[in-house]
C-alpha positions in Angstrom: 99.5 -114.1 107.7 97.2 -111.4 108.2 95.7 -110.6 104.7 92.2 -112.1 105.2 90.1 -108.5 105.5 91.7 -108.1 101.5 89.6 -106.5 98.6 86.9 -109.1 98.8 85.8 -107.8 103.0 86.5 -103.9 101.4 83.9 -104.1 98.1 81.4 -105.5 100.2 81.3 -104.4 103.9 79.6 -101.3 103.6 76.6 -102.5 102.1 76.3 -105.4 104.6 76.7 -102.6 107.6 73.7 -101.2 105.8 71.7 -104.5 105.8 72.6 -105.0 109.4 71.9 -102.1 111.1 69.0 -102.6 108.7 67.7 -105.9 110.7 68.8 -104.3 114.2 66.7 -101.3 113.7 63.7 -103.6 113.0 64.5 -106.0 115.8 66.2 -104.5 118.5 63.1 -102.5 118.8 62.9 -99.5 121.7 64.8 -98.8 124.4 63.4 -99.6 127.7 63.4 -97.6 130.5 66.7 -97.5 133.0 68.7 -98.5 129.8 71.6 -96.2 129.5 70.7 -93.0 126.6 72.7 -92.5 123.9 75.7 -94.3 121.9 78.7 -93.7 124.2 76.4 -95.3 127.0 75.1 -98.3 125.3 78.7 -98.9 124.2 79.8 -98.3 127.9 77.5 -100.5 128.9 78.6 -102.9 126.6 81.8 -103.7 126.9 81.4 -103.6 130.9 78.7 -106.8 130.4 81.6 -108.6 128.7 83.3 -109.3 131.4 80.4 -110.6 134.0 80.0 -114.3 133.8 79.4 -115.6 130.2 75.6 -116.2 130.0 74.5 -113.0 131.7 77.4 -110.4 130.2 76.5 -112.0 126.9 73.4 -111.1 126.8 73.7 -107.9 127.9 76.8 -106.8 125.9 74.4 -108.1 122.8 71.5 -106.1 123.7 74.0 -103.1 124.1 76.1 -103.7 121.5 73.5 -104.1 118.8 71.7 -100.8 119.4 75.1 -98.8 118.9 76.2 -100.8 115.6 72.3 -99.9 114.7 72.9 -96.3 115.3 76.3 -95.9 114.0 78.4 -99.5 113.2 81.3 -97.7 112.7 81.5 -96.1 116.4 84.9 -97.2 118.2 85.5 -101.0 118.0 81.8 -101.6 118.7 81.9 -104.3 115.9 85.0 -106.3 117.6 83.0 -106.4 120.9 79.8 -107.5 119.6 81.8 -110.3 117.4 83.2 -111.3 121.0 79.6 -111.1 122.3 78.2 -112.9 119.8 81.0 -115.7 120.4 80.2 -116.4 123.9 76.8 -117.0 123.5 78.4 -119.4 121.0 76.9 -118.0 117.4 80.0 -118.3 115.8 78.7 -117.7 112.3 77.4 -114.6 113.6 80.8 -113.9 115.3 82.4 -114.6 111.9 80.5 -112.1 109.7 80.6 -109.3 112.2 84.2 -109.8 112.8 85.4 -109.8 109.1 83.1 -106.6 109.0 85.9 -105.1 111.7 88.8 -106.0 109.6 87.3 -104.3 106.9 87.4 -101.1 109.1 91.0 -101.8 110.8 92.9 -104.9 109.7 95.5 -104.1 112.5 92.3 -104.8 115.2 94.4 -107.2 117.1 91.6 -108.9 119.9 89.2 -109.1 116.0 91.9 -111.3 114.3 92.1 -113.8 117.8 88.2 -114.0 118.1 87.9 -114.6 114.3 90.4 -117.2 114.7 88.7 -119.0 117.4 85.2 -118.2 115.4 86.7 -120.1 112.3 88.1 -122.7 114.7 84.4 -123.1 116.0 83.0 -123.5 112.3 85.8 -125.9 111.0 87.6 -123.5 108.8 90.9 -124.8 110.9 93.6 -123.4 108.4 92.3 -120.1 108.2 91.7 -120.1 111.7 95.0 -121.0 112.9 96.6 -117.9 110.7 93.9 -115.4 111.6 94.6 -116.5 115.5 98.4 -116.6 114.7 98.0 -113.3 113.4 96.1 -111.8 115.7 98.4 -112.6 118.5 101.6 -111.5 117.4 99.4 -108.0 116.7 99.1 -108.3 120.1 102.2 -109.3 121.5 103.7 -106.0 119.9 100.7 -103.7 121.5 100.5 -105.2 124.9 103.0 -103.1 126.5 102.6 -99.6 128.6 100.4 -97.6 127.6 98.3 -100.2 125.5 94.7 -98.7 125.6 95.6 -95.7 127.5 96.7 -97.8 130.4 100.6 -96.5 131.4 100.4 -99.2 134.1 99.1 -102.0 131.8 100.2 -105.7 133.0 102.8 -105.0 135.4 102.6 -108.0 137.5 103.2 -109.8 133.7 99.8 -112.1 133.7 99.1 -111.0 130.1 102.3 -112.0 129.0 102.1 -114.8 130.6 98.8 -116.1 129.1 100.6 -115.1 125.9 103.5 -117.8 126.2 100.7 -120.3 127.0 99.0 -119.8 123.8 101.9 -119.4 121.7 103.0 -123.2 122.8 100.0 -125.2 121.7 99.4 -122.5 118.2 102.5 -123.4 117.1 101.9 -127.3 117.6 99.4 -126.4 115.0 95.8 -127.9 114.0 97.3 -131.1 116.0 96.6 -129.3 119.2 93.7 -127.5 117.9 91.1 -128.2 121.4 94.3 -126.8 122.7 94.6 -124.0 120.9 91.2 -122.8 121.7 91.0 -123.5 125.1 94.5 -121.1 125.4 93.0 -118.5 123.6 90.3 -118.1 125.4 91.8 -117.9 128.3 94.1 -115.5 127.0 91.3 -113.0 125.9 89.9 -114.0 129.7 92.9 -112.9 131.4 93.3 -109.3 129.2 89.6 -108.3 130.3 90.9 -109.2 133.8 94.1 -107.0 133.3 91.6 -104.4 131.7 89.0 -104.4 134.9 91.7 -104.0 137.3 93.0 -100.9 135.0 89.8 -99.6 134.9 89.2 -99.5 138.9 92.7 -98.3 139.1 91.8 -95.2 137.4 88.4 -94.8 139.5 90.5 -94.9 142.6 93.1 -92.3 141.3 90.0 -89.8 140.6 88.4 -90.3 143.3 91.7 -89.5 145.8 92.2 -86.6 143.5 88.7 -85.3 144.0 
């Protein structure tokens, strides 16, 4: 089910990292003032844009995003959240490649196989959509459980699991339901950066009342 990122991704996704952190470091150009210095800032930066509202946090998560992939495109899962980027500002080819590039790295990248599915969904490539998607969920149904991401207190009011069932209905109708099947899965990846925001205050509060 979840064999796409095979020996064809492997031979080649180094040498199209090169090219594209080629391009970026030709286009992205330099970095501004009051942007935030370094890798672990720009990817920081990053992956907080993704979750503001879709034409803004796009944008942003892009301009972050690239600059780290153009420094090191092998840094965390940098390559995952610019193929998420990249799919809200709908360029789903663009999603595509740099998404396959991430499977290449970790083919167990769970939130990679669901965007790729819904990239593939986007382009018309239904059948290997569906599979990448229905691989990419049951990655995640087996990870999304305390302590997934470092968060020991990770969906306990059960809204991730919940958005879970909801997709697994309409993937398993098949390519029948397949405006269905989109619209489930993106609410699903919608409802785990929700669960991941409230995590992420969470912690703030805990240091600060510890401070």
């Amino acid at each position: 089910m979840i064999e796409l990122a095979d020996g064809r991704y492997r031979r080649v996704w180094l040498s199209q990292l090169f090219i594209l952190s080629s391009v970026l470091l030709f286009t992205s150009g330099c970095t501004s003032i009051g942007r935030p210095v370094g890798i672990i800032g720009h990817y920081q930066a990053g992956r907080e844009a993704l979750i503001k509202p879709r034409a803004i946090g796009a944008d942003q998560a892009i301009s972050y995003l690239e600059e780290v992939v153009k420094r090191d495109p092998l840094y965390e899962d940098t390559l995952t959240l610019l193929g998420r980027a990249y799919y809200k500002k709908e360029r789903y080819g663009d999603a595509r490649l740099i998404l396959q590039r991430a499977l290449a790295i970790n083919k167990e990248d769970e939130i990679a196989w669901i965007v790729l599915g819904l990239a593939q969904l986007r382009l018309g490539d239904s059948e290997r959509g569906l599979e990448s998607l229905k691989g990419g969920i049951t990655l995640f149904s087996k990870a999304s459980q305390s302590g997934y991401r470092g968060y020991l207190r990770w969906d306990l009011r059960g809204q991730v699991r919940s958005a879970i069932s909801r997709t697994v209905v309409p993937v398993q109708k098949g390519l029948e339901a397949r405006e269905n099947v989109i619209r489930s899965a993106e609410a699903l990846l919608s409802v785990i950066d929700d669960e991941e925001q409230l995590q992420q205050t969470e912690t703030k509060i805990q240091k600060t009342s510890i401070q």
